[in-house]
C-alpha positions as a Markdown table, in Angstrom:
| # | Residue | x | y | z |
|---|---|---|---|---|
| 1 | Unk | 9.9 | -2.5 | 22.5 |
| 2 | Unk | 8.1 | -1.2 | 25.3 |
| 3 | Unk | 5.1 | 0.6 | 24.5 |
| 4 | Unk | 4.3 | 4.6 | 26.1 |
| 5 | Unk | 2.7 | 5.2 | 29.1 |
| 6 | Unk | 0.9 | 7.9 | 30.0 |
| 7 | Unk | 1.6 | 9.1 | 34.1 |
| 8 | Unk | -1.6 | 10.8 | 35.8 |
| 9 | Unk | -1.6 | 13.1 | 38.1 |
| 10 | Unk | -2.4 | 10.4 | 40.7 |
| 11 | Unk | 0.8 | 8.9 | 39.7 |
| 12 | Unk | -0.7 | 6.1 | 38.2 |
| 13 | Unk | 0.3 | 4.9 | 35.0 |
| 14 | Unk | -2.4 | 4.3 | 31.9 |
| 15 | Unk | -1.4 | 2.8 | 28.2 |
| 16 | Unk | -1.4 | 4.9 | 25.7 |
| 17 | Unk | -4.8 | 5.3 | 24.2 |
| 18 | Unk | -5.1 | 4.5 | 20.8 |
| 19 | Unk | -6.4 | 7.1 | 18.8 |
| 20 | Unk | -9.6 | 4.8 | 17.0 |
| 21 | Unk | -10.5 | 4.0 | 20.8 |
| 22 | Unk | -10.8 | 8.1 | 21.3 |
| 23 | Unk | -13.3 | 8.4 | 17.8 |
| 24 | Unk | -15.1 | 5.8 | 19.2 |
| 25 | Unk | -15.8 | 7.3 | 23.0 |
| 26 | Unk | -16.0 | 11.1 | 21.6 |
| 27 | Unk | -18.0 | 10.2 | 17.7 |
| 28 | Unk | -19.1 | 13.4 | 15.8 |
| 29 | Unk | -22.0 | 13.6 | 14.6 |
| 30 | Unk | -22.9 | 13.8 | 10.5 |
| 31 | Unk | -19.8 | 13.4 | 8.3 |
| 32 | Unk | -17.5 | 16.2 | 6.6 |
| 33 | Unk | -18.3 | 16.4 | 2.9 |
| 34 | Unk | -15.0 | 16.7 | 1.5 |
| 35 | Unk | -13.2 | 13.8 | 2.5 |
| 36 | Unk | -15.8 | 11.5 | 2.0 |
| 37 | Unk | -16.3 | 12.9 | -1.7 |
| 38 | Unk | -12.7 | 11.3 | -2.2 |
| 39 | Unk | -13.8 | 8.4 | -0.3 |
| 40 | Unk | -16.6 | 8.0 | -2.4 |
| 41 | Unk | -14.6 | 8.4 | -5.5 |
| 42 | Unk | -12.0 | 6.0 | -4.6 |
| 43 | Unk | -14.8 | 3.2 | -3.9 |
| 44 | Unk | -16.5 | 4.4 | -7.1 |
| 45 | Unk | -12.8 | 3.9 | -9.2 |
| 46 | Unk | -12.9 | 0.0 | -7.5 |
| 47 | Unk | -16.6 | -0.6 | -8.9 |
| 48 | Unk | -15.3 | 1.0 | -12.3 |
| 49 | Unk | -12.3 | -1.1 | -12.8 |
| 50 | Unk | -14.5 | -4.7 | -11.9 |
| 51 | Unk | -16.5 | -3.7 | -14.6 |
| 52 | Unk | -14.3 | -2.9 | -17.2 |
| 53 | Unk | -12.5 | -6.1 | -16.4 |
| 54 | Unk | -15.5 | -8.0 | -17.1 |
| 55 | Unk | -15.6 | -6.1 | -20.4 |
| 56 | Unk | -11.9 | -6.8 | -20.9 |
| 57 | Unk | -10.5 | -3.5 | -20.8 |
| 58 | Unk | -7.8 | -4.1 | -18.8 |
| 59 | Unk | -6.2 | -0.4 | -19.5 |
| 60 | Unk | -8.9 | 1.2 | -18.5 |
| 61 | Unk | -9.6 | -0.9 | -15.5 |
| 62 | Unk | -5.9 | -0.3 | -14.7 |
| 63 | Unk | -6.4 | 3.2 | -14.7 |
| 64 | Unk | -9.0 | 3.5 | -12.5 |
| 65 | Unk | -7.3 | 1.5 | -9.9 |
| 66 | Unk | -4.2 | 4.2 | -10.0 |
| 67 | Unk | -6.9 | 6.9 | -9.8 |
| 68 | Unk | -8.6 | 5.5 | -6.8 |
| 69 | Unk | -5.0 | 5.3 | -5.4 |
| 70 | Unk | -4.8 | 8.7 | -5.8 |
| 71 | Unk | -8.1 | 9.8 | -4.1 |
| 72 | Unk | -7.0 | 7.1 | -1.0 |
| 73 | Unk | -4.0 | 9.2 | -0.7 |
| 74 | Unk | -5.7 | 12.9 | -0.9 |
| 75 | Unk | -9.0 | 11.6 | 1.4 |
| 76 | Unk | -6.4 | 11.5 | 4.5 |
| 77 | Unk | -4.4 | 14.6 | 3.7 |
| 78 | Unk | -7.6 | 16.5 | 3.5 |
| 79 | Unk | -9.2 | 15.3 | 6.7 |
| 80 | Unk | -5.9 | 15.8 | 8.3 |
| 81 | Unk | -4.8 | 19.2 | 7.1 |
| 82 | Unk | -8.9 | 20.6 | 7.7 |
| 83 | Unk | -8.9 | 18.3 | 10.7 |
| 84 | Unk | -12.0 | 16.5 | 10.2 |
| 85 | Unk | -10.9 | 13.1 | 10.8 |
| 86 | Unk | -13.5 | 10.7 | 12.1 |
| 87 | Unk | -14.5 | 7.2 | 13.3 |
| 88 | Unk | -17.1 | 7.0 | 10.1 |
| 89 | Unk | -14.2 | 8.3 | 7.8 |
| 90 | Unk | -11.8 | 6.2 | 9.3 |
| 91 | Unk | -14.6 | 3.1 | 8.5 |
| 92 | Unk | -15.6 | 4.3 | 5.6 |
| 93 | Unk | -12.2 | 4.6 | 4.1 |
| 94 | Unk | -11.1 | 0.8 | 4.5 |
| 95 | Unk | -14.4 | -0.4 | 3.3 |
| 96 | Unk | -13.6 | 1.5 | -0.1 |
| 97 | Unk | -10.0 | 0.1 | 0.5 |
| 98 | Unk | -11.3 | -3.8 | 0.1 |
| 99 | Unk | -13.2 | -2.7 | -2.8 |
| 100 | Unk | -10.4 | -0.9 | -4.7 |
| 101 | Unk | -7.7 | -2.3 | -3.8 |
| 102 | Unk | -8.7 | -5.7 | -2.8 |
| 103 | Unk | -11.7 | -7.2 | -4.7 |
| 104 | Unk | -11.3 | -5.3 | -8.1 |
| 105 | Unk | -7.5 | -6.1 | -8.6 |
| 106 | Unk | -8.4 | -9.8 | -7.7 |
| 107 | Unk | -11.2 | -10.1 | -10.1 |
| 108 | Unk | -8.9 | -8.3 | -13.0 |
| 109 | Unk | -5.9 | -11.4 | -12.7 |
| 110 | Unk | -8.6 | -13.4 | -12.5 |
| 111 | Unk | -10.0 | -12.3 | -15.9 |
| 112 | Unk | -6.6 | -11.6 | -17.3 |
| 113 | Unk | -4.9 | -14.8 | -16.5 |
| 114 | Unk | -6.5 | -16.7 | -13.6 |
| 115 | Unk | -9.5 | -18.3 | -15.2 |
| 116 | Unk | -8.1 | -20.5 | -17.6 |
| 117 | Unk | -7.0 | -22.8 | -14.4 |
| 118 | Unk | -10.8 | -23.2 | -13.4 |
| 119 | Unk | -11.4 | -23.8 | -9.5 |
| 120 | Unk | -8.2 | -23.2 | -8.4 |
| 121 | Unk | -8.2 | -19.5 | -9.8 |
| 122 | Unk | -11.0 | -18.3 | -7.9 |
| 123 | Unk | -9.7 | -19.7 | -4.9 |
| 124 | Unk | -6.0 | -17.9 | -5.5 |
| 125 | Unk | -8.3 | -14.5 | -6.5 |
| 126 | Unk | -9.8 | -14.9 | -3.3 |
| 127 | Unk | -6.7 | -15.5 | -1.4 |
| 128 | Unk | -5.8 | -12.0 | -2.5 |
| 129 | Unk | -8.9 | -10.9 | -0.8 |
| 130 | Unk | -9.1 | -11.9 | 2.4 |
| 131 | Unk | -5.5 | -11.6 | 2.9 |
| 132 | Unk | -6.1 | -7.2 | 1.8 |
| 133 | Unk | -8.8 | -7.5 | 4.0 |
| 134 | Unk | -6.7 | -8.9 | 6.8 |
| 135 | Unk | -4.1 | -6.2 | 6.2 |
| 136 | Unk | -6.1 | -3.2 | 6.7 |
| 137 | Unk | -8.1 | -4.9 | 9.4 |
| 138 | Unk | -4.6 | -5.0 | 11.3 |
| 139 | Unk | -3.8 | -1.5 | 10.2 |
| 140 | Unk | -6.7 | 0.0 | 12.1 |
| 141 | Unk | -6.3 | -2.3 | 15.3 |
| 142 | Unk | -2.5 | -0.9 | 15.2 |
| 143 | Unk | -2.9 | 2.4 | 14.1 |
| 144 | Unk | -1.2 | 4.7 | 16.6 |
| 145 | Unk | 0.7 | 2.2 | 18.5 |
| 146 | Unk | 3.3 | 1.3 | 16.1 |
| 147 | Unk | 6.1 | 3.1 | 14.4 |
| 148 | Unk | 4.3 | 5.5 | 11.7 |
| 149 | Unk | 7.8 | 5.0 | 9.5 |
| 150 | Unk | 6.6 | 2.1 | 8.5 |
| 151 | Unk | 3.8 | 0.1 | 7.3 |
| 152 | Unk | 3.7 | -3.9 | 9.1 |
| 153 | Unk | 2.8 | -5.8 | 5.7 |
| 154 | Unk | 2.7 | -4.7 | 1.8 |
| 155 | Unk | -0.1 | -2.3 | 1.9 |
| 156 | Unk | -2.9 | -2.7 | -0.2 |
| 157 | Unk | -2.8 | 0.3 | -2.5 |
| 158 | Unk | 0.8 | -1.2 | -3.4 |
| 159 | Unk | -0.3 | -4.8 | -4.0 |
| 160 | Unk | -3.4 | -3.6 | -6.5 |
| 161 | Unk | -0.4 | -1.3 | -8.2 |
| 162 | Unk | 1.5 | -4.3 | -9.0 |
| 163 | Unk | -1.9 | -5.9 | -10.4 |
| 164 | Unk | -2.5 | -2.7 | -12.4 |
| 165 | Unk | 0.9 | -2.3 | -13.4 |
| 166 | Unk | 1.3 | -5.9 | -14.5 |
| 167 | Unk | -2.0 | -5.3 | -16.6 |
| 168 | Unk | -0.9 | -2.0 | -18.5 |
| 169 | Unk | 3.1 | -4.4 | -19.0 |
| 170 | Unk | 0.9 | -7.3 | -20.5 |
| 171 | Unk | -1.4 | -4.9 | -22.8 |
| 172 | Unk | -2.0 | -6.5 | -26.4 |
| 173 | Unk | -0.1 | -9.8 | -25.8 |
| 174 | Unk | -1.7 | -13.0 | -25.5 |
| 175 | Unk | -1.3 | -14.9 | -22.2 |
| 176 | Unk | 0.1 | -18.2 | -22.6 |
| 177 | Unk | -0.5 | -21.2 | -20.1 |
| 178 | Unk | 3.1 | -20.8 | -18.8 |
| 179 | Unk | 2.6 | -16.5 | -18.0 |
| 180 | Unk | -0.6 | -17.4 | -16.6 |
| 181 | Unk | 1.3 | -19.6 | -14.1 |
| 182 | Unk | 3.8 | -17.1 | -13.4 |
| 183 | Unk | 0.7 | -14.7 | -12.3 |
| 184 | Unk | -0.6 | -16.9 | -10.5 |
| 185 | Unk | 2.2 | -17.9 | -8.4 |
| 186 | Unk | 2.6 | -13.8 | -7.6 |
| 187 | Unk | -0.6 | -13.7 | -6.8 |
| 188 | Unk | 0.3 | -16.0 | -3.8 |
| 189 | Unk | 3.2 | -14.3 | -2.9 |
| 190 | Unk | 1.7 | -10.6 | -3.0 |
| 191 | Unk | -1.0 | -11.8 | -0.8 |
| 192 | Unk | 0.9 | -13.5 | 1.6 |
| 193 | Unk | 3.4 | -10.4 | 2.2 |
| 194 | Unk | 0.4 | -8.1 | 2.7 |
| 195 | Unk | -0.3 | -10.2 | 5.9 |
| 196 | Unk | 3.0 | -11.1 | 6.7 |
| 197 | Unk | 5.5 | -8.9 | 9.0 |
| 198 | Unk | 8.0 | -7.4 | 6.9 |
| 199 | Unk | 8.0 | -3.4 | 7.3 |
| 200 | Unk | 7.7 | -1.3 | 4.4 |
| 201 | Unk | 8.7 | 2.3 | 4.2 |
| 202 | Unk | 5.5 | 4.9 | 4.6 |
| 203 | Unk | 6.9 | 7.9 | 3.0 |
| 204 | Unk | 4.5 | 9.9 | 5.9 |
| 205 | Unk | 8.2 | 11.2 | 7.0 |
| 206 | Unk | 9.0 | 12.7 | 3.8 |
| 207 | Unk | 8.8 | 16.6 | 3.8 |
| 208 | Unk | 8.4 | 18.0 | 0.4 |
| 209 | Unk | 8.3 | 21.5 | 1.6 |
| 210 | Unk | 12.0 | 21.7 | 3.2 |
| 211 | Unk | 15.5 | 22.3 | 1.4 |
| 212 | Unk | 16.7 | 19.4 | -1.0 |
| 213 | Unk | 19.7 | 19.0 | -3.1 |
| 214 | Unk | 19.6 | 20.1 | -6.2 |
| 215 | Unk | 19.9 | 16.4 | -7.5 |
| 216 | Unk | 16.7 | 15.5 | -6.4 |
| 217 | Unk | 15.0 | 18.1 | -8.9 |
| 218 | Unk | 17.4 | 16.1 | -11.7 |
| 219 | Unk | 15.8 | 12.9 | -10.2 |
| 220 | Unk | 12.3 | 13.7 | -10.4 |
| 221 | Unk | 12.6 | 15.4 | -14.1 |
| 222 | Unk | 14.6 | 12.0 | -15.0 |
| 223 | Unk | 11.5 | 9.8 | -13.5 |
| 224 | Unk | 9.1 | 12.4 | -15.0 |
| 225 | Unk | 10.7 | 11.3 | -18.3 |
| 226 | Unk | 10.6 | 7.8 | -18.0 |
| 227 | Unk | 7.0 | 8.0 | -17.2 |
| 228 | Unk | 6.3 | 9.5 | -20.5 |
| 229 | Unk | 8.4 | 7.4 | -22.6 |
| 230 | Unk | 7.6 | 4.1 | -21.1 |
| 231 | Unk | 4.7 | 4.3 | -18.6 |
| 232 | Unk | 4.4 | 0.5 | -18.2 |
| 233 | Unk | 7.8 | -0.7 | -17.3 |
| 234 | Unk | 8.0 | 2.6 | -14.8 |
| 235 | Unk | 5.2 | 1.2 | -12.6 |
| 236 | Unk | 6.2 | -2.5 | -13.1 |
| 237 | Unk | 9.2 | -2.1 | -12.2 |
| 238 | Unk | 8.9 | 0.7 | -9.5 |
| 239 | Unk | 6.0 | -1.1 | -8.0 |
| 240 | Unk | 7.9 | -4.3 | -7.5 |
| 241 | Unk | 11.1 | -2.8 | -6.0 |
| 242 | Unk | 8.8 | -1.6 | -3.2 |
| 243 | Unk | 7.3 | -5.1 | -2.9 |
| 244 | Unk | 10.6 | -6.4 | -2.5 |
| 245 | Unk | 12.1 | -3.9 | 0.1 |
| 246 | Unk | 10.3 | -5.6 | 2.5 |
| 247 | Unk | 11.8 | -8.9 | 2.6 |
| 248 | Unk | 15.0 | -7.5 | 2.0 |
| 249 | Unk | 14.9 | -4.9 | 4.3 |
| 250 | Unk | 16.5 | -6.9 | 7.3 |
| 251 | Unk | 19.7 | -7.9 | 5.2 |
| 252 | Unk | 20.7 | -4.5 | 3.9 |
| 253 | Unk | 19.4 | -2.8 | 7.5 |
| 254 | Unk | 21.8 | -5.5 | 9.0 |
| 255 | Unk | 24.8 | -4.8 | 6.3 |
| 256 | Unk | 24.6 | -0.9 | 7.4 |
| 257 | Unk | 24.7 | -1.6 | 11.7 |
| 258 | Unk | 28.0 | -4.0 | 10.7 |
| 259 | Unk | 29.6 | -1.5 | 8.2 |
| 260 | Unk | 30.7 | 0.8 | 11.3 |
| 261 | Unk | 31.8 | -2.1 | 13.3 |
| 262 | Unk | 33.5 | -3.7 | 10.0 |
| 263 | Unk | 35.6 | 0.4 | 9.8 |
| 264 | Unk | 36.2 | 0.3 | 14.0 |
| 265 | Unk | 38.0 | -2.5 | 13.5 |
| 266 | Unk | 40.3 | -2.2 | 10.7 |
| 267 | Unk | 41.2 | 0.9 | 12.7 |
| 268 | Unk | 42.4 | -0.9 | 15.5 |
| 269 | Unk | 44.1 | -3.3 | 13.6 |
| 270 | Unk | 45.9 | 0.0 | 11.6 |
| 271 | Unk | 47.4 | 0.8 | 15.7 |
């Protein structure tokens, strides 16, 4: 795909400037309070959830992680909608990222499961790091020049879901040797896909404030339900659909282009 050019008046052309490049030529000065309140809080939900995992509270650890997802998601819609987005925000925000969603959901497999295999657990906890680290190190070198539909990799906050989720599923039964080998293994394949290529949906396109079927209300009060009745298995399971649209996105994207060509063709055949 060939990328946008901007034309000059000179009629020469430029590459599109990427939007990190123009906080970094043009910085404000201080920082805006708001956002980086729920920046703050976010980082302060990652600290929280190591330390309950060192406690063994997984639940509550858990919790906090899903909280700091929460204030990741309403630090950008602030500085967006109040349009106080900056290179320090923009900084600060994937620093807090690593801890959240990086360093504390490592730590918690590795106290839930991981540490009963010794070495080799550390080494697969920090796998999960640097690999989250990798994937928002990418985002911000990319951000702006690619296709805001979609996310290039599992995104962090989605990888430390599954964690938290899989915490809150395994809550008050004893790990065996055999589960703990089952975690491990998705701990390798969670951190691979958040470094690997597959696209993810972003959800940025979604517009909650036009028209929608009257279904979707019947959707949301179903899920809304489900929540209630069995939190656990909701996230679990909605958490790991997500992980696995990515790889699978290519054959059902595929199976939709050949469906019209599959209907164009039984249509000549009916001449």
């Amino acid at each position: 795909m060939r990328r946008r050019q901007h034309q000059s008046g000179d009629g020469a052309r430029h590459p599109r400037r990427r939007r990190w490049q123009e906080f970094r030529e043009h910085p404000r000065r201080g920082i805006f309070l708001l956002p980086s309140l729920l920046t703050t809080g976010n980082l302060f939900c990652g600290f929280l959830a190591i330390v309950l995992s060192a406690q063994s509270r997984f639940v509550e650890a858990a919790v906090a992680v899903f909280v700091g997802m929460i204030l990741d998601i309403l630090d950008g819609k602030v500085a967006r909608l109040t349009r106080t987005t900056t290179q320090f925000g923009v900084e600060f925000d994937s620093l807090a990222d690593v801890v959240s969603f990086c360093v504390a959901p490592a730590f918690m497999l590795y106290a839930l499961a991981l540490g009963q295999f010794g070495r080799v657990a550390w080494l697969g906890a920090f796998l999960f790091v640097i690999c989250g680290a990798l994937r928002l190190a990418r985002f911000n070198v990319y951000q702006g020049v690619t296709d805001r539909r979609y996310f290039v990799g599992l995104p962090t906050p989605a990888a430390a879901g599954i964690v938290a989720s899989t915490a809150l599923l395994l809550e008050g039964t004893e790990i065996g040797r055999w589960q703990a080998a089952a975690i491990s293994v998705g701990t390798v394949v969670v951190a691979l896909l958040m470094v690997s290529t597959f696209r993810y949906y972003s959800f940025k396109e979604v517009n909650f404030a036009r028209r929608h079927p009257a279904q979707v209300l019947v959707l949301v009060v179903l899920g809304v339900l489900i929540v209630a009745t069995h939190p656990q298995w909701f996230l679990f399971i909605l958490f790991s659909l997500y992980l696995l649209s990515g790889p699978t996105r290519p054959v059902w994207v595929r199976r939709r282009l050949d469906q019209p060509m599959v209907n164009e063709k039984g249509t000549r055949d009916a001449h």
